[in-house]
C-alpha positions as CSV (number, residue, x, y, z in Angstrom):
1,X,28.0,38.2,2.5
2,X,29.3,37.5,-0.7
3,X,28.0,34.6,-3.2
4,X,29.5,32.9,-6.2
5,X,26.8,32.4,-8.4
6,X,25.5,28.6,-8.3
7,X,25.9,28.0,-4.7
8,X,23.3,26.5,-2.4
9,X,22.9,26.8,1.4
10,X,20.9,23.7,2.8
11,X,17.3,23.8,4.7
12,X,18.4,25.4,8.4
13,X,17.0,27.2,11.3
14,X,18.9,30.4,12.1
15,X,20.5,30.0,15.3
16,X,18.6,30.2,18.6
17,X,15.4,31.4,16.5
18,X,16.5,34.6,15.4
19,X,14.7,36.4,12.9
20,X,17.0,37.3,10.4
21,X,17.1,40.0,7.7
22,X,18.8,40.0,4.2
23,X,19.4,43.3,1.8
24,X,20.4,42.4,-1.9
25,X,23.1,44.7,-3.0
26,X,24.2,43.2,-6.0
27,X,22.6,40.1,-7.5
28,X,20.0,37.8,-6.7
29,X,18.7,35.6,-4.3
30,X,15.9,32.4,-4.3
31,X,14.6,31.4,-0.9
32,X,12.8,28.4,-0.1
33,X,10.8,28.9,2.8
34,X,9.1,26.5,5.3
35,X,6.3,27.3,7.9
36,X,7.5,26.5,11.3
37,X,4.4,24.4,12.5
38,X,4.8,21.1,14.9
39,X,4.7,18.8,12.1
40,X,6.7,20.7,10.3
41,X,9.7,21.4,13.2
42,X,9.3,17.6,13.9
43,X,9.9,16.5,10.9
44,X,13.4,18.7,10.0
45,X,14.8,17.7,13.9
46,X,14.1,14.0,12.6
47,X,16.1,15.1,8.9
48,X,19.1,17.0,10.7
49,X,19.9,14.0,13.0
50,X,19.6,11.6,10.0
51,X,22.6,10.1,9.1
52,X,21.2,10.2,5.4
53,X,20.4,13.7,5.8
54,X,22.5,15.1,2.9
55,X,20.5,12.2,0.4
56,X,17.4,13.9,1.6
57,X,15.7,16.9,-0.2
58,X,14.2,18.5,3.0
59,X,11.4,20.2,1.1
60,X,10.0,16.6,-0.3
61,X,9.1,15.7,3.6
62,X,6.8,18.8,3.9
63,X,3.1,19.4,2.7
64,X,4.1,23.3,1.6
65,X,7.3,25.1,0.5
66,X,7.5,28.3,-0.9
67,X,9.5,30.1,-3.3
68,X,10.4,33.8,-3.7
69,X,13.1,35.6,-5.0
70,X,14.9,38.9,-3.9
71,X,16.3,41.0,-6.1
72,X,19.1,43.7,-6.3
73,X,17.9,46.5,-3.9
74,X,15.2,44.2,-2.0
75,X,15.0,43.5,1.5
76,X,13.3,40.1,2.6
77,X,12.7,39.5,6.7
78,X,12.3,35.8,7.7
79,X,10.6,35.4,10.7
80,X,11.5,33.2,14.1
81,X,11.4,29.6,13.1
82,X,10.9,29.1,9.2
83,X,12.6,26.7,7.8
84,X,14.8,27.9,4.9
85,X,17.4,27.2,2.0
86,X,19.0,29.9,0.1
87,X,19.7,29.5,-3.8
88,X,22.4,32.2,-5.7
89,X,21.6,32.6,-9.4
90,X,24.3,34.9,-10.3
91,X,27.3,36.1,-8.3
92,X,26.0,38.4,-4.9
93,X,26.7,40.7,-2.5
94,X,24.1,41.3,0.0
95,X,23.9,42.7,3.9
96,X,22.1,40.6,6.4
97,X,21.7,40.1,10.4
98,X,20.0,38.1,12.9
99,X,18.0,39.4,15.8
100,X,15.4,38.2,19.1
101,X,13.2,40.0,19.9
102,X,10.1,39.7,22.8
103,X,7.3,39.1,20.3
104,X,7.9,34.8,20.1
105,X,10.0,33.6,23.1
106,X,8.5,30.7,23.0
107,X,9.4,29.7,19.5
108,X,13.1,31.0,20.1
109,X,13.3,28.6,22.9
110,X,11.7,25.8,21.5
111,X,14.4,26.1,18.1
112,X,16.8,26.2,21.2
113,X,15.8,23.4,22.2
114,X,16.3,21.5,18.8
115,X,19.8,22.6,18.4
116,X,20.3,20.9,22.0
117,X,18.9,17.8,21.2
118,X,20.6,17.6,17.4
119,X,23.7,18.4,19.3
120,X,24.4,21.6,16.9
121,X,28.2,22.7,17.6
122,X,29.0,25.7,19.5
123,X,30.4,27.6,16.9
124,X,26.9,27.6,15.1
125,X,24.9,28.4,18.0
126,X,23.5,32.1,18.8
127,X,25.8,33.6,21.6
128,X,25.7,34.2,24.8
129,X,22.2,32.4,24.9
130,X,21.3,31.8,28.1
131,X,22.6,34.5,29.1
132,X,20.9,36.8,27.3
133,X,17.5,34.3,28.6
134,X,18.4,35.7,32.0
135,X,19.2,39.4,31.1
136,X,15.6,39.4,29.5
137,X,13.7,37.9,32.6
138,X,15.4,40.7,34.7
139,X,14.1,43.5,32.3
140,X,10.6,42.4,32.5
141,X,11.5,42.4,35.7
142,X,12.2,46.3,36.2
143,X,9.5,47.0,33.4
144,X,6.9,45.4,35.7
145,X,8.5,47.2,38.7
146,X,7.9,50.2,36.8
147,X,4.3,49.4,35.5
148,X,5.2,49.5,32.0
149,X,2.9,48.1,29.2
150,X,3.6,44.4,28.5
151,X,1.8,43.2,25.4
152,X,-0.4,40.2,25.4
153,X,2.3,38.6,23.1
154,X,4.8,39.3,25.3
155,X,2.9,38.0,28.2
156,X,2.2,34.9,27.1
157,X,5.9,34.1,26.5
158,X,6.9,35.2,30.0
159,X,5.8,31.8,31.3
160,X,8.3,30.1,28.9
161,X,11.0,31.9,29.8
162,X,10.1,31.8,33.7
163,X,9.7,28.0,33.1
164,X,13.5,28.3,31.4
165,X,15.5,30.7,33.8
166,X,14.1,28.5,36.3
167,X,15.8,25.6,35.0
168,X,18.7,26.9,33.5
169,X,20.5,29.1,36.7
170,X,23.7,28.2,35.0
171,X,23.2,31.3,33.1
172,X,23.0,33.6,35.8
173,X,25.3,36.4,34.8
174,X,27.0,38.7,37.4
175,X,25.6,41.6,36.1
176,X,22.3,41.2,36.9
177,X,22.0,43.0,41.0
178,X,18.3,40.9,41.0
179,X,18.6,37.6,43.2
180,X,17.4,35.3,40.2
181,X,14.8,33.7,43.0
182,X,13.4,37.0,43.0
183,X,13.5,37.3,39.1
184,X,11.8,33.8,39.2
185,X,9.0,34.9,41.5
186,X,8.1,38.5,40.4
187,X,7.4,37.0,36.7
188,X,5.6,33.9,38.4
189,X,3.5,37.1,40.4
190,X,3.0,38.9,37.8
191,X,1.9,36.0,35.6
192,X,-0.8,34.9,38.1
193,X,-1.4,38.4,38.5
194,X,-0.5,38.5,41.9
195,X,1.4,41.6,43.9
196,X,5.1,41.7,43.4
197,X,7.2,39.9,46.3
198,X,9.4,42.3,48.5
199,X,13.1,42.4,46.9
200,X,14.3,43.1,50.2
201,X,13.5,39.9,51.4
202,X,15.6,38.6,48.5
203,X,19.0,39.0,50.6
204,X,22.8,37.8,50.0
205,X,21.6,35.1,52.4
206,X,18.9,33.7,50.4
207,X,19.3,30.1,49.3
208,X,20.4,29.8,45.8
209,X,22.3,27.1,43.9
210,X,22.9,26.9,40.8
211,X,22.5,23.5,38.7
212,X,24.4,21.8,36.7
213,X,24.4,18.1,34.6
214,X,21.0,16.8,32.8
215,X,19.5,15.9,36.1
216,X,19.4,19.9,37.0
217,X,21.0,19.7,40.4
218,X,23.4,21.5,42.6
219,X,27.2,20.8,42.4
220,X,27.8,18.1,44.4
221,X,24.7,17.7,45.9
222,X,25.5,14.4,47.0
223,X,29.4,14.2,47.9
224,X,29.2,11.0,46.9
225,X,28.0,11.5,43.4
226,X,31.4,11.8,41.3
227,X,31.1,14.5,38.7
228,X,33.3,15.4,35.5
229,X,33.1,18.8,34.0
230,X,33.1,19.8,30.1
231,X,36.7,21.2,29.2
232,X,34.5,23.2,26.8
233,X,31.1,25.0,27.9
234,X,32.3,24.7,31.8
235,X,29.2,22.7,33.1
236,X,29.0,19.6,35.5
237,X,28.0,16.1,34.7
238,X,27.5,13.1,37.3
239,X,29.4,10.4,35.9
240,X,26.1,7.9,36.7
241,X,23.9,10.8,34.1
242,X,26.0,10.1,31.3
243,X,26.9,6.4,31.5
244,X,30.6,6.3,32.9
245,X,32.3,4.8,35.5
246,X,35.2,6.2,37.8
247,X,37.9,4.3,35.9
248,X,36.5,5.7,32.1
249,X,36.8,8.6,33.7
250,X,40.1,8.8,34.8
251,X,40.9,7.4,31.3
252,X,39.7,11.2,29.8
253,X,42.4,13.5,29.4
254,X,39.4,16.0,28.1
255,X,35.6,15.9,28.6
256,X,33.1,17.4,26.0
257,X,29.5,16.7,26.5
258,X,27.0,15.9,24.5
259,X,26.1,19.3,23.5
260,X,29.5,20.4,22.9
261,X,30.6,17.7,20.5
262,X,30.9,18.6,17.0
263,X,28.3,17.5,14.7
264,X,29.8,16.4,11.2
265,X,28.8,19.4,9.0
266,X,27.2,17.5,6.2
267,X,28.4,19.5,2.7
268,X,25.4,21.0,0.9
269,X,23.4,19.2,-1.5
270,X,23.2,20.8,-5.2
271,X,19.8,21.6,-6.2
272,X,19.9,23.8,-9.0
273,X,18.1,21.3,-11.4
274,X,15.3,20.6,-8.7
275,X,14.2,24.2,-8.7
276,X,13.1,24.1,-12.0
277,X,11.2,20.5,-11.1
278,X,8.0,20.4,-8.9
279,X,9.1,20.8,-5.2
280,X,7.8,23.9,-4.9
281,X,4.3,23.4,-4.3
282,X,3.0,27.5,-3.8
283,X,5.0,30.0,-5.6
284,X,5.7,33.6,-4.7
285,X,7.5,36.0,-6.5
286,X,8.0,39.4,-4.6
């Protein structure tokens, strides 16, 4: 990445949850950083649907904000969830990358979540998502078939993401050889601490739909339902779930739902003069 001095990235989430690591080459950098708490995460889904949001100084709306800045040959790691804007004093180069990991599913879904619900655009979302959901259920799959260690943070995330494949089967990717009912069960099992069902009574034959719309039911479950499908992301919609009739319908040359809209990227705010005021509240210089 490479920064002109005096520019300002906004308060975000990185996509999807992902931790995310930044090496200073050449420069400087100031992060602002905000715990992820329920308050906290409540409060920034409220400020990124707000229609004022680029009038609002994020960090004003929070109890705690801190400050640190990375110099040339640092490495910072932000964790799963903070809340974060990036200040550049002074023109920078710096190395970065964003990763999930096993150690805070449940966070990583939950931001996943958000960026649902504050319709975040495609483009700016993690990839492959819930996909990648579905690939990890499977591996804890095989690790369990294989008695491997699972950690006690590990294991408490497995019933969020059990909970998630279950409802999400649109992301069941042809490379996993697993019937997904059986991926479902074994971590269910394995959660209650229960034996391991039989995969072999998992067969080709096994009953297994996959859902689609906001109501989380089969494709044309009831022949009668009329359904239109995103031009976009490829998924189903019952015309009654979203509020049209047949003949709005028929009036759409091309459908993109709610999540796939675009939300208007709101330019960001200049705050080089309120970092030498009093938002930051703790300050931490590393």
């Amino acid at each position: 990445l490479m920064s002109p001095g005096g520019c300002f990235t906004d308060f975000h989430i990185d996509f999807g949850g992902s931790s995310v690591w930044y090496h200073v080459i050449q420069g400087q950098k100031v992060f602002l950083l905000i715990p992820p708490s329920k308050q906290n995460l409540k409060l920034y889904e409220e400020w990124s649907s707000s229609p004022d949001q680029e009038d609002i100084f994020f960090s004003d709306k929070v109890e705690t904000t801190y400050i640190f800045h990375v110099e040339e040959g640092n490495t910072v790691l932000i964790p799963t969830g903070w809340i974060h804007a990036v200040y550049t004093p002074c023109d920078s180069i710096v190395f970065g990358g964003n990763f999930l990991h096993s150690l805070n599913i449940a966070l990583q879904l939950q931001i996943f979540a958000i960026e649902d619900r504050t319709y975040v655009p495609l483009q700016f979302r993690f990839p492959y998502y819930g996909y990648l959901m579905w690939y990890a259920a499977y591996h804890y799959v095989k690790a369990i078939e294989d008695s491997k260690q699972i950690r006690s943070q590990e294991r408490s995330g497995l019933v969020v993401l059990m909970d998630w494949v279950a409802s999400n089967t649109q992301y069941v990717s042809p490379i996993i050889d697993y019937h997904p009912n059986y991926i479902v069960d074994a971590l269910d099992n394995f959660i209650k601490d229960k034996p391991l069902p039989k995969r072999s009574d998992y067969t080709a034959n096994t009953k297994f739909e996959k859902v689609y719309c906001i109501c989380k039911k089969p494709y044309m479950a009831d022949p009668s339902e009329l359904m239109i499908g995103c031009d976009k992301c490829g998924d189903w919609f019952h015309l009654n779930c979203i509020g049209l009739t047949k003949d709005e319908a028929d009036e759409i040359d091309s459908y993109h739902c709610q999540s796939c809209k675009t939300k208007q990227v709101v330019a960001p705010t200049q705050i080089k003069l309120k970092l030498q005021g009093t938002i930051i509240l703790s300050l931490i210089h590393i």
